[in-house]
C-alpha positions in Angstrom: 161.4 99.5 -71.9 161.6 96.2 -71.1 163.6 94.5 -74.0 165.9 97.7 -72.8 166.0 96.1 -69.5 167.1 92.8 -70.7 169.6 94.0 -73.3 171.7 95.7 -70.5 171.0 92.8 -68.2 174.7 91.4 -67.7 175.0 87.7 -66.5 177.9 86.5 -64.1 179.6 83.9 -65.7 179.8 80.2 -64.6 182.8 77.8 -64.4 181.4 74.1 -64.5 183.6 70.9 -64.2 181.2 68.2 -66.6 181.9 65.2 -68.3 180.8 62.6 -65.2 178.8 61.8 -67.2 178.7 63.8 -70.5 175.1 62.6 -70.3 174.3 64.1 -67.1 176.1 67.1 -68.0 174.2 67.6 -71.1 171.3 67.8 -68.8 172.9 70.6 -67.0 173.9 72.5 -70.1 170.0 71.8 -71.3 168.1 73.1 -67.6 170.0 76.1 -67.1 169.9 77.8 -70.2 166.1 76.8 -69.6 166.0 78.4 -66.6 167.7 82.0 -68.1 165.2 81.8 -70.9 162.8 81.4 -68.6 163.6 84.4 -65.8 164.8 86.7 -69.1 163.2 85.5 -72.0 164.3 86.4 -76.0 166.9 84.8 -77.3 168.8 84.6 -73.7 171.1 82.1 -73.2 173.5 81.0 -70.0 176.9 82.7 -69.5 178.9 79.3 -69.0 182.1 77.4 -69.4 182.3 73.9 -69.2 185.7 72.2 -68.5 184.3 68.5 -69.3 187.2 65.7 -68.1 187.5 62.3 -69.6 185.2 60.3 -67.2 186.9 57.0 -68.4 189.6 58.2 -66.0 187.8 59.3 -63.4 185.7 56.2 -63.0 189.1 54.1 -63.2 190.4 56.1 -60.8 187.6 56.0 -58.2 187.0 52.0 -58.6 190.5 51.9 -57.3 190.2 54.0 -54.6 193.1 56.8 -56.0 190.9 59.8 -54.6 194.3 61.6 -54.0 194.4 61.8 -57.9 191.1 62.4 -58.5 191.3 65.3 -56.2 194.4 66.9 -58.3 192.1 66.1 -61.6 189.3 68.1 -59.8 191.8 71.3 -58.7 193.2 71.5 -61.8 190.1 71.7 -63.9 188.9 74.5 -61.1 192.2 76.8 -61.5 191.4 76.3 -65.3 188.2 77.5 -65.1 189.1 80.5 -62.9 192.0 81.3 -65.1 189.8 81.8 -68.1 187.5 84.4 -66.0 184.3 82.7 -64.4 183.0 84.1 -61.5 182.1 81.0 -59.7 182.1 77.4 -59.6 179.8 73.8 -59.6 180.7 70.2 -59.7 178.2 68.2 -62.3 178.3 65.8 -59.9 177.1 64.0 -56.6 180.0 61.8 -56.2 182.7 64.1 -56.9 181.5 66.5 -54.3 183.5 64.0 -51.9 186.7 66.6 -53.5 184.7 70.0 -52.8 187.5 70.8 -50.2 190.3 69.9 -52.8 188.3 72.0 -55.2 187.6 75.1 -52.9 191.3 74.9 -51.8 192.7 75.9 -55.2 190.3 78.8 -55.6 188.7 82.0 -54.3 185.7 81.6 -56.1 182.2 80.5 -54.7 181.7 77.2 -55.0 177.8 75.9 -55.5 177.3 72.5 -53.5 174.7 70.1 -54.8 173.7 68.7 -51.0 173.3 72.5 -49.8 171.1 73.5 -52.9 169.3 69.9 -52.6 168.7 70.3 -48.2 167.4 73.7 -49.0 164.9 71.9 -51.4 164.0 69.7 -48.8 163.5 72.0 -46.1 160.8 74.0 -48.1 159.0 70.7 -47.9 159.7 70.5 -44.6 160.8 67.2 -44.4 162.4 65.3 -41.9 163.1 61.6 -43.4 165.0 61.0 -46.8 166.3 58.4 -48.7 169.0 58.7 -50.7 170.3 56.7 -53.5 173.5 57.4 -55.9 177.0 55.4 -56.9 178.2 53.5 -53.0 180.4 56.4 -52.3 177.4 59.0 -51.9 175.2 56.4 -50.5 177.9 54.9 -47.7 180.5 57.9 -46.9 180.4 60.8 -45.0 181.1 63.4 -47.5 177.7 63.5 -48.6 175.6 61.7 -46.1 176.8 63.3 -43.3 176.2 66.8 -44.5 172.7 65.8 -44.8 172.2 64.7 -41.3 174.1 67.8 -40.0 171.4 69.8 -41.6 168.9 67.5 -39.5 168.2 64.9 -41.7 167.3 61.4 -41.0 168.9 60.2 -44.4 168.0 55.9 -45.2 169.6 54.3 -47.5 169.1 50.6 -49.6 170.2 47.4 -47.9 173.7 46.4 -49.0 172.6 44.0 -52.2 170.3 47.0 -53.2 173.0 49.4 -53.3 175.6 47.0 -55.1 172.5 46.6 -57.7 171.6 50.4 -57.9 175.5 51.7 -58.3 176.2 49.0 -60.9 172.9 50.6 -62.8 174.2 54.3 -63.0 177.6 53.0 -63.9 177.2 50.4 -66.1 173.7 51.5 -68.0 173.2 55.4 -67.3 176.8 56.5 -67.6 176.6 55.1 -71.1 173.1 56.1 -72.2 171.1 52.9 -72.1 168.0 53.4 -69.6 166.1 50.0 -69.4 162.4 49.7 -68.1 163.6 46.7 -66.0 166.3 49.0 -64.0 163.5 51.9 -63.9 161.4 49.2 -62.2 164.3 48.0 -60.2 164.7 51.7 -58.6 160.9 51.8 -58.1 161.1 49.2 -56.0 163.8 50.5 -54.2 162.2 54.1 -53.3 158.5 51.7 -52.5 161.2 49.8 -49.8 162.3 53.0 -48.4 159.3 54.9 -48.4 157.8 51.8 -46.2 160.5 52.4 -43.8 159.5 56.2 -42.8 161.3 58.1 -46.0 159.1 61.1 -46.9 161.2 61.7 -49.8 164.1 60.6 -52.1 166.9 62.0 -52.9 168.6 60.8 -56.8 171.7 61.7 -55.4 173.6 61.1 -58.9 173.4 63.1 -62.0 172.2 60.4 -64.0 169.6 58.8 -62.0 167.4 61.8 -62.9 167.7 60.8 -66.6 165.8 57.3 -65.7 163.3 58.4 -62.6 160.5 60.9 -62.7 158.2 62.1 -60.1 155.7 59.5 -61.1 158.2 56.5 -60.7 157.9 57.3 -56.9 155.0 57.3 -54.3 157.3 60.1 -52.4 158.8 63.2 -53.3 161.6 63.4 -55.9 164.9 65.2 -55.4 166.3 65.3 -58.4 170.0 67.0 -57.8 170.9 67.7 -61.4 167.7 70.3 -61.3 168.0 71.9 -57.8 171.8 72.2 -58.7 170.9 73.6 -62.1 168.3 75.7 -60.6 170.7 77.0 -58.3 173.3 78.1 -60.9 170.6 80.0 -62.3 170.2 81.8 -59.3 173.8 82.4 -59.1 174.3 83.7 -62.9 171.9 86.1 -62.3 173.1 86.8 -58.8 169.6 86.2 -57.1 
């Protein structure tokens, strides 16, 4: 009776815009169909499509600043992806989520936001203080930050040599693949600092930071966003 259950078990289907970074995206692709094998088991797999971009472009385009463009880039992928039938849509991405409006104004579909799914984390924990580290943009603008301290959040973030140092990591080293014991040890330090100024936990508020920290890199809770927001697109293909 079971295996009958699971055999008429229909997914939704889920539109994701990847490729910033491939790596990170890869990671995204590898936790959710985790996650349906996990709540279905067999041979089940995730019912997704993946419109990956060239993130060459994209990070040329947001070192200059030309977030009008980026925002078109971000649309067009998301009337793509509801053109060929998903029923809903994520962002494999922290920093991009600075476009979610640009994004939800191009499409009917439900959107899954990576600083909703990860303040819902946080709140289980019921926490009050996080840090937050990820490229400048997540760190210093309001797009992300400031949803976080709507939500009640006192949100900390490095000093400004710190943050030059932990952007030019995820860029320069993640984004490509290489993951270096001295960077791991740099971001250790990092979340030690914070945690000594009140932060009850951390927030890897970028895709790839998750592919170079783990829970026992840090003396606080770990946030990693690329798993709650993967966790949360399971909930939504199986439309928990």
């Amino acid at each position: 009776m079971a295996d009958q259950q699971q055999r008429d078990f229909e997914q939704r289907t889920l539109g994701i815009i990847g490729g910033m970074s491939w790596e990170s995206t890869e990671s995204y692709y590898r936790l959710i169909n985790e996650g349906i094998k996990h709540q279905l088991g067999g041979l089940h797999s995730a019912d997704l499509m993946i419109h990956s971009v060239d993130f060459a472009t994209i990070n040329e385009l947001q070192e200059q600043g030309q977030w009008d463009e980026l925002g078109a880039i971000m649309a067009s992928s998301a009337q793509r992806l509801q053109a060929a039938g998903v029923q809903g849509i994520m962002i494999a991405s922290n920093t991009m989520h600075k476009l979610f409006d640009n994004v939800a104004a191009v499409t009917s579909l439900p959107l899954i936001h990576i600083a909703d799914a990860t303040i819902e984390a946080i709140k289980k924990q019921n926490l009050t203080t996080v840090a937050l580290l990820g490229t400048q943009f997540t760190m210093t603008q309001d797009f992300y930050k400031q949803r976080l301290i709507d939500a009640g959040l006192q949100v900390l973030i490095p000093e400004q040599d710190a943050r030059v140092e932990v952007h030019r990591i995820i860029k320069n080293e993640l984004c490509v693949g290489e993951f270096k014991d001295s960077s791991r040890e740099y971001y250790r330090q990092v979340i030690k600092d914070l945690a000594a100024q009140g932060a009850e936990g951390v927030i890897l508020g970028c895709t790839e930071i998750g592919l170079l920290i783990k829970e026992t890199d840090s003396p606080i809770s770990v946030f990693d966003t690329t798993a709650i927001h993967a966790a949360t697109a399971v909930e939504f293909l199986l439309n928990q």
